[in-house]
C-alpha positions in Angstrom: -4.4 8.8 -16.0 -7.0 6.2 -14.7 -5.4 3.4 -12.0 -4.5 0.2 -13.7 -6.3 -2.6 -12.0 -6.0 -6.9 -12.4 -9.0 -8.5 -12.2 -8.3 -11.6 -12.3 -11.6 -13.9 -13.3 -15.0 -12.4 -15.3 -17.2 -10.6 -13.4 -20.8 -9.7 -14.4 -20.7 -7.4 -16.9 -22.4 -4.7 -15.2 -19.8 -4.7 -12.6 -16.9 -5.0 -14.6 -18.1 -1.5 -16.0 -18.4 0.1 -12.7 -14.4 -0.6 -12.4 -14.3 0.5 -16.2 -15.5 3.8 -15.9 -12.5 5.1 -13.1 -9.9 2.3 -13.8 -7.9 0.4 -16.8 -8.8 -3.1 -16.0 -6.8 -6.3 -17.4 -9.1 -9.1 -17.3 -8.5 -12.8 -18.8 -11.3 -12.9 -21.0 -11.0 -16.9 -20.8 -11.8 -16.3 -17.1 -9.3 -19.1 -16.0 -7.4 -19.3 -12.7 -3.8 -17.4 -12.9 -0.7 -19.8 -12.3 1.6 -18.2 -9.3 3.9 -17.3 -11.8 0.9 -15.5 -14.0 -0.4 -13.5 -11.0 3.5 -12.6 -10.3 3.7 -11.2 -13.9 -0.1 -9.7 -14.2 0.6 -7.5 -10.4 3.0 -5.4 -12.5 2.5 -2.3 -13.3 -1.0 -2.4 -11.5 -2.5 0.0 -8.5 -5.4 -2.5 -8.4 -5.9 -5.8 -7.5 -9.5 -7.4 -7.7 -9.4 -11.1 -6.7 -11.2 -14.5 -5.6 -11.2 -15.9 -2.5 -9.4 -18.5 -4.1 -6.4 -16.4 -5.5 -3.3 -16.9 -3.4 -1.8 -13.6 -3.5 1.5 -14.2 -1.3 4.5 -12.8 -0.3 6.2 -13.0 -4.2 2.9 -11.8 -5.5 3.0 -8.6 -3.5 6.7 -8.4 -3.8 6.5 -8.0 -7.2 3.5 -5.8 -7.3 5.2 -1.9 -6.4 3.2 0.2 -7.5 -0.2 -1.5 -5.9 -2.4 0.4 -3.4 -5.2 -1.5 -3.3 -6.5 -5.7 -2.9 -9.7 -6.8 -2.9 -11.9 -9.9 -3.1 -15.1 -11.0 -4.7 -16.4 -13.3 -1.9 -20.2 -14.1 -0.2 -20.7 -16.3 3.0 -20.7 -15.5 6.5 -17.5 -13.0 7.4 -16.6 -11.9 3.7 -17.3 -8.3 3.7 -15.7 -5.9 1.2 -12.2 -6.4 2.7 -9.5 -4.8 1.2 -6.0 -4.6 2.0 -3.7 -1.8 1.3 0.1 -1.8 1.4 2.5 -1.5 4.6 -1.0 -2.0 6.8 -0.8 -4.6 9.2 -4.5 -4.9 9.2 -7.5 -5.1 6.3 -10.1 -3.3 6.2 -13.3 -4.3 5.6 -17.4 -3.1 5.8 -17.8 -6.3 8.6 -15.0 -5.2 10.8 -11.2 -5.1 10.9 -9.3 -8.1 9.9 -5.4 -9.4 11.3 
């Protein structure tokens, strides 16, 4: 069973099917910003989370989101690397460095 993944705005298309071909991606195909109480609901269920900068994933997102292993952001600029976050860790990860 492949890992279910959010993602939650459009991507290119030829990265979306990168995460296609090993994951079960929900995407809004009207590629609009979730409401908090959207992103609560849409982190169920989901090992995955692929986000903007501009997603506020808080405390009652990743309360409700038990099963998830994995966040990460779509970001460019000075600082964003591929950071990602993984459960219980005090610290993200990411290819520029470590993150607290």
């Amino acid at each position: 069973m492949k890992p279910r993944v959010l993602i939650t705005r459009v991507l290119p298309e030829s990265a979306l099917e990168v995460v296609r071909q090993g994951c079960e991606v929900q995407l809004d195909p009207l590629d609009q910003p979730l409401t908090p109480a959207a992103l609560r609901q849409a982190v169920v269920g989901k090992q995955g989370v692929l986000c903007l900068v501009t997603d506020r994933l808080d405390a009652q997102v990743l309360e409700a989101a038990t099963e998830l292993k994995v966040v990460s952001n779509v970001a460019v600029g000075c600082g964003s690397g591929n950071t990602t976050w993984y459960p219980g860790d005090e610290y993200a990860r990411g290819s520029d460095g470590i993150h607290g």
